[in-house]
C-alpha positions as CSV (number, residue, x, y, z in Angstrom):
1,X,-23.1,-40.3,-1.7
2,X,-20.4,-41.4,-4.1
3,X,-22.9,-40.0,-7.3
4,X,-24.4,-37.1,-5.4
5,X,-20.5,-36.3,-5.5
6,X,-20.1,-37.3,-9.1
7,X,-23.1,-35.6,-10.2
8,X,-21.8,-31.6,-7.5
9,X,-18.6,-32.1,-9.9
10,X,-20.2,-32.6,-13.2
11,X,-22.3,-29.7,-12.6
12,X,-19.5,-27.7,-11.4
13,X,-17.3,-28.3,-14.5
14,X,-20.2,-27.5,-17.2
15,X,-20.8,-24.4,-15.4
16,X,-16.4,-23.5,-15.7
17,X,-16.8,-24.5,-19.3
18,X,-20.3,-22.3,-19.6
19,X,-18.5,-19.4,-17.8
20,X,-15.6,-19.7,-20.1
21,X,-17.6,-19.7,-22.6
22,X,-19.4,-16.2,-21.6
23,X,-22.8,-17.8,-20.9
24,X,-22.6,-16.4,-17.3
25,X,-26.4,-16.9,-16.8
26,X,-26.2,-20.3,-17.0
27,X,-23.1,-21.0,-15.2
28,X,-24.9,-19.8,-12.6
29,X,-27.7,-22.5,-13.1
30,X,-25.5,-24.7,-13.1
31,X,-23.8,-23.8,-9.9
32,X,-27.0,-23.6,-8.5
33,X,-28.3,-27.1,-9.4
34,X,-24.9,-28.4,-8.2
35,X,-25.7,-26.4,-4.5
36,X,-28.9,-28.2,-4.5
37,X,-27.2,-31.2,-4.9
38,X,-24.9,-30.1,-2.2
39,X,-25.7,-27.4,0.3
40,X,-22.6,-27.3,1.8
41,X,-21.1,-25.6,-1.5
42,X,-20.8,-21.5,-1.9
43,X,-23.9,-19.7,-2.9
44,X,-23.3,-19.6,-7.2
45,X,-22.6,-15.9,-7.3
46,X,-19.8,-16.5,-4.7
47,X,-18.3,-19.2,-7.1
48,X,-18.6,-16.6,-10.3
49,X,-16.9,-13.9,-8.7
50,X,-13.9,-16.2,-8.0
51,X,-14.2,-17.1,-11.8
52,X,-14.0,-13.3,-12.6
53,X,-11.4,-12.8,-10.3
54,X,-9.2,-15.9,-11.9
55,X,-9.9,-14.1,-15.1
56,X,-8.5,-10.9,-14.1
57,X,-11.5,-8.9,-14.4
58,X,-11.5,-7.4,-11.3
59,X,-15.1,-4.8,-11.9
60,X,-17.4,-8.8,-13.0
61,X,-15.9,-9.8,-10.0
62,X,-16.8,-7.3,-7.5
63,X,-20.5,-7.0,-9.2
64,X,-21.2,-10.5,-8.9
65,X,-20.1,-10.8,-5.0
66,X,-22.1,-7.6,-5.0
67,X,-25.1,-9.4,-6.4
68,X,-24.3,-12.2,-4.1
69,X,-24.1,-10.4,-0.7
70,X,-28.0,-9.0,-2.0
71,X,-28.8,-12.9,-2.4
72,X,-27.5,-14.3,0.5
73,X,-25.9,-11.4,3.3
74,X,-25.9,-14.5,5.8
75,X,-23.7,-16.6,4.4
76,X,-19.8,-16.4,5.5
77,X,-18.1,-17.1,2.2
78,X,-19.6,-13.9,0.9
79,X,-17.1,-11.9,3.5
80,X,-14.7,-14.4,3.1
81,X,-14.3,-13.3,-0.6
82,X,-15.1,-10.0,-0.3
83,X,-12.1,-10.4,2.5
84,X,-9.9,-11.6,0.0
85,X,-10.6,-9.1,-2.4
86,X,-9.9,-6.1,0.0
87,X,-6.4,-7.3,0.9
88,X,-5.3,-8.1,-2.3
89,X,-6.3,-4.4,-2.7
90,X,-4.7,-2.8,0.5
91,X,-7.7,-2.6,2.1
92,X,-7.1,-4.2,5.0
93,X,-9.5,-2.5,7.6
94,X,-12.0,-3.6,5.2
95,X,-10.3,-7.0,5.2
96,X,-10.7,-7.6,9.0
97,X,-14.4,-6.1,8.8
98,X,-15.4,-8.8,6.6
99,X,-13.4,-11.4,8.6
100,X,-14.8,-10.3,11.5
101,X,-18.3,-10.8,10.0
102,X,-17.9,-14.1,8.4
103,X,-16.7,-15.5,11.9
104,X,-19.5,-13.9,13.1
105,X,-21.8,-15.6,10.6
106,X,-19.9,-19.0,10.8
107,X,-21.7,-19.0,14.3
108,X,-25.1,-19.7,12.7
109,X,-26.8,-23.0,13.7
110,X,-27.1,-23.8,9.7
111,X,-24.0,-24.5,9.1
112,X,-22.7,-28.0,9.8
113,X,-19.6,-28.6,12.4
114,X,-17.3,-29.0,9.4
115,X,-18.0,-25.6,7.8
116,X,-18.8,-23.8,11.1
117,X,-14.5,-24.8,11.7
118,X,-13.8,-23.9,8.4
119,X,-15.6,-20.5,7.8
120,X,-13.4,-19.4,11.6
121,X,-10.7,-21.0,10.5
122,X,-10.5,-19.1,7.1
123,X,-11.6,-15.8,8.9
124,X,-9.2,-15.9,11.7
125,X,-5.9,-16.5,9.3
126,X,-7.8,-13.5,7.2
127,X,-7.8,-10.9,10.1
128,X,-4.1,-12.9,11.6
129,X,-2.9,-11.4,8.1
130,X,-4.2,-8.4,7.9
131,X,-3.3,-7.7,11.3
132,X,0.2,-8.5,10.4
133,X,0.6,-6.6,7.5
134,X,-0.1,-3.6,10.3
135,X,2.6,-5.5,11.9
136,X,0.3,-5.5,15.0
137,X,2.2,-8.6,15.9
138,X,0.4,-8.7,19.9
139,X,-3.3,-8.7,17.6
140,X,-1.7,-11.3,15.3
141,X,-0.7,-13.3,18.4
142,X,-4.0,-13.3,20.3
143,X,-5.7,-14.1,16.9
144,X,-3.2,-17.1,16.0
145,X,-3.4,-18.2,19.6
146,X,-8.0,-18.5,19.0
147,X,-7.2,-20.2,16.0
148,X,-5.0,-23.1,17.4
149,X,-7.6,-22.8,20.8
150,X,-10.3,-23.9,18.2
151,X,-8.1,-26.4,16.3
């Protein structure tokens, strides 16, 4: 377990320095042989559009979650992402959408007990701040008060 570990991180940092270096189509090899390695990570185009993101470039970064909602619409860190992206943005009705379908998502069967908690976890803090920014603060309540039901 100790070198599948070894090996998810190795991968994952030649695929930052590949992405750094502009070789976007094989960062996201890379990230893909380290997902083999380890299911449990994001899908790859997930990770790039973080990447993009970090990097300020705001239009990559959109694309690739684009590209990876086409890929892989079931998994939750695609909404969770594309969450994050719309409140940044002031879009927070699109915000709560997406966290309302991640925690949707983060239902499926697939995912071990560990992400299942993880994917709500993340979602209900998404829509518990979105929902505050509206100050809605009896939404924000009701959503805090699932959050430490499931905690």
């Amino acid at each position: 377990e100790k070198i599948a570990s070894i090996q998810k991180q190795m991968s994952e940092e030649e695929a930052k320095k590949l992405f750094q270096q502009q070789k976007f189509d094989d960062a996201v090899k890379k990230l893909t042989e380290a997902r083999q390695a380890n299911p449990t990570l994001p899908p790859p185009k997930v990770t790039l559009a973080q990447w993009f993101f970090q990097a300020q470039q705001g239009q990559a970064a959109r694309q690739a979650l684009e590209m990876a909602a086409a890929e892989d619409p079931s998994h939750p860190e695609v909404y969770l992402l594309n969450a994050s992206f719309a409140f940044n943005e002031g879009r927070v009705t699109d915000a709560v959408l997406s966290c309302q379908q991640a925690l949707e998502l983060a239902k499926n069967p697939t995912w071990n007990a560990a992400q299942k908690q993880r994917f709500s976890r993340e979602a209900r803090l998404g829509m518990a701040a979105s929902v505050e920014s509206r100050r809605n603060w009896p939404a924000a309540k009701e959503i805090l008060t699932a959050l430490l039901a499931e905690e």
